[in-house]
C-alpha positions as a LaTeX table, in Angstrom:
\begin{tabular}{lrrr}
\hline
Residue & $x$ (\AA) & $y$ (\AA) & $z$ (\AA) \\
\hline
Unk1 & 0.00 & 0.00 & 0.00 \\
Unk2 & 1.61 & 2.59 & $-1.08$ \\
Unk3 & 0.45 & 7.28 & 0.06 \\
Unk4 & $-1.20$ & 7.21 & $-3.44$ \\
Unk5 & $-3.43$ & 4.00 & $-2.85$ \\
Unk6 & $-4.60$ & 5.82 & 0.87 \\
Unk7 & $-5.61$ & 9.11 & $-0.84$ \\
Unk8 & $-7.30$ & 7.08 & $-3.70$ \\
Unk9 & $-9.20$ & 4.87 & $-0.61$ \\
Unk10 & $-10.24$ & 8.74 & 0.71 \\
Unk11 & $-11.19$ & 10.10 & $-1.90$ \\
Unk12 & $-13.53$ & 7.37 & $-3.05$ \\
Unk13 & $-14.99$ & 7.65 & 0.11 \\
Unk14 & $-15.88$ & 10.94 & 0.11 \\
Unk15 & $-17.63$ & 10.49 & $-2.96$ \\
Unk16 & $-19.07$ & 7.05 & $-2.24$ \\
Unk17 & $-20.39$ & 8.53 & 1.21 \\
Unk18 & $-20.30$ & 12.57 & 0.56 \\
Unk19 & $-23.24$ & 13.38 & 3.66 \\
Unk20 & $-20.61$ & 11.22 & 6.08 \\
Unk21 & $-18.04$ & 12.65 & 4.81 \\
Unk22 & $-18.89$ & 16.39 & 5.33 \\
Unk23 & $-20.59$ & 15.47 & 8.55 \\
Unk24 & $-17.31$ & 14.02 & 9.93 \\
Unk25 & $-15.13$ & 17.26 & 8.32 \\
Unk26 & $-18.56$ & 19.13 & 9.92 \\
Unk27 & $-17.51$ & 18.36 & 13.43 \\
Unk28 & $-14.23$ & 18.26 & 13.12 \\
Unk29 & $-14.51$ & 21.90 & 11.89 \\
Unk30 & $-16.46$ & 22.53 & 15.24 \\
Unk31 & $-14.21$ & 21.04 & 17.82 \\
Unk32 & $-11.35$ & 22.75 & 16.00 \\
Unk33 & $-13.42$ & 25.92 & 16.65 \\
Unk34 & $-13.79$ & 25.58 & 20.28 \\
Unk35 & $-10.49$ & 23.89 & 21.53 \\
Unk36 & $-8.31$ & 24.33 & 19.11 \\
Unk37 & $-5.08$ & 24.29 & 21.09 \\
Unk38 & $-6.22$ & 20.66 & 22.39 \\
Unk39 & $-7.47$ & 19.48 & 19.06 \\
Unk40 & $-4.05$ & 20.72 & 17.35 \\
Unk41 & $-2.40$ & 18.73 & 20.10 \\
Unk42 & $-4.04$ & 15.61 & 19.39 \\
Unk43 & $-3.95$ & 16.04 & 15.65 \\
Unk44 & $-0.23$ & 16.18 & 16.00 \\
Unk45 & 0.20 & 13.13 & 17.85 \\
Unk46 & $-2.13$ & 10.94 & 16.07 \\
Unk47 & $-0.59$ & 12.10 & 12.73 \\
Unk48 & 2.92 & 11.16 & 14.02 \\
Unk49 & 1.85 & 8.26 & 14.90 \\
Unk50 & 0.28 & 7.06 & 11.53 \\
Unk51 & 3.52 & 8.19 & 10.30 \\
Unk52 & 5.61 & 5.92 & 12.55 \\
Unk53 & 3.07 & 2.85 & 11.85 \\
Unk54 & 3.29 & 3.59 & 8.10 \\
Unk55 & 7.23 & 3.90 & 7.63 \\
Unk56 & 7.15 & 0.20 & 10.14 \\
Unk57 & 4.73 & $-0.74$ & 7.74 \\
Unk58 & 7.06 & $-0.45$ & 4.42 \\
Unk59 & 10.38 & $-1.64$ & 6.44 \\
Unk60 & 8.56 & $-4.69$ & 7.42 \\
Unk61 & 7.12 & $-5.06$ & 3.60 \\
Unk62 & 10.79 & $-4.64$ & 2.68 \\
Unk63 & 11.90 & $-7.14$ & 5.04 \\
Unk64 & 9.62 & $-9.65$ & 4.50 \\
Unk65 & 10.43 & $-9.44$ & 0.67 \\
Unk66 & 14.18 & $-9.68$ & 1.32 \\
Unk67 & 13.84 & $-12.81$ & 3.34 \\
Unk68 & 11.64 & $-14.65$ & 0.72 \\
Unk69 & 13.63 & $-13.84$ & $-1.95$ \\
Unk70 & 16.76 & $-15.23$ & $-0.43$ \\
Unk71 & 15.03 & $-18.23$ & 0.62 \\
Unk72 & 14.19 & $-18.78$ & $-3.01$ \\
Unk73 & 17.91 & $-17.59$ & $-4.15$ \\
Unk74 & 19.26 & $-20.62$ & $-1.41$ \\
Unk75 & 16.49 & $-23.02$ & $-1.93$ \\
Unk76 & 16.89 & $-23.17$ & $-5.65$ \\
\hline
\end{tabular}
């Protein structure tokens, strides 16, 4: 899975499922208007932390690749 294939998945949602969609970007647009010190906060740490997953997510795709192909370079 690759950044391009996640905004691809988004944007298909928002168009399969516009009303949730703008609901969800509805109250997030609200809570960022009344706490927006806590909600930049959280934003912050939740998108460093699907950064962290995602970049542990493509070493261990590399990984896993690397270790099958050897098998198959030793096996055969």
């Amino acid at each position: 899975m690759t950044l391009n294939d996640i905004i691809i998945q988004c944007t298909n949602f928002f168009y399969t499922y516009p009303y949730i969609a703008i609901a969800i970007i509805a109250v997030f647009g609200i809570i960022v208007f009344l706490k927006p010190k806590q909600v930049l906060k959280t934003t912050l740490i939740i998108l460093g932390l699907i950064i962290v997953c995602y970049i542990l997510y493509l070493i261990g795709e590399a990984t896993i690749s690397g270790v099958f192909n050897k098998e198959k370079m030793i096996y055969h």
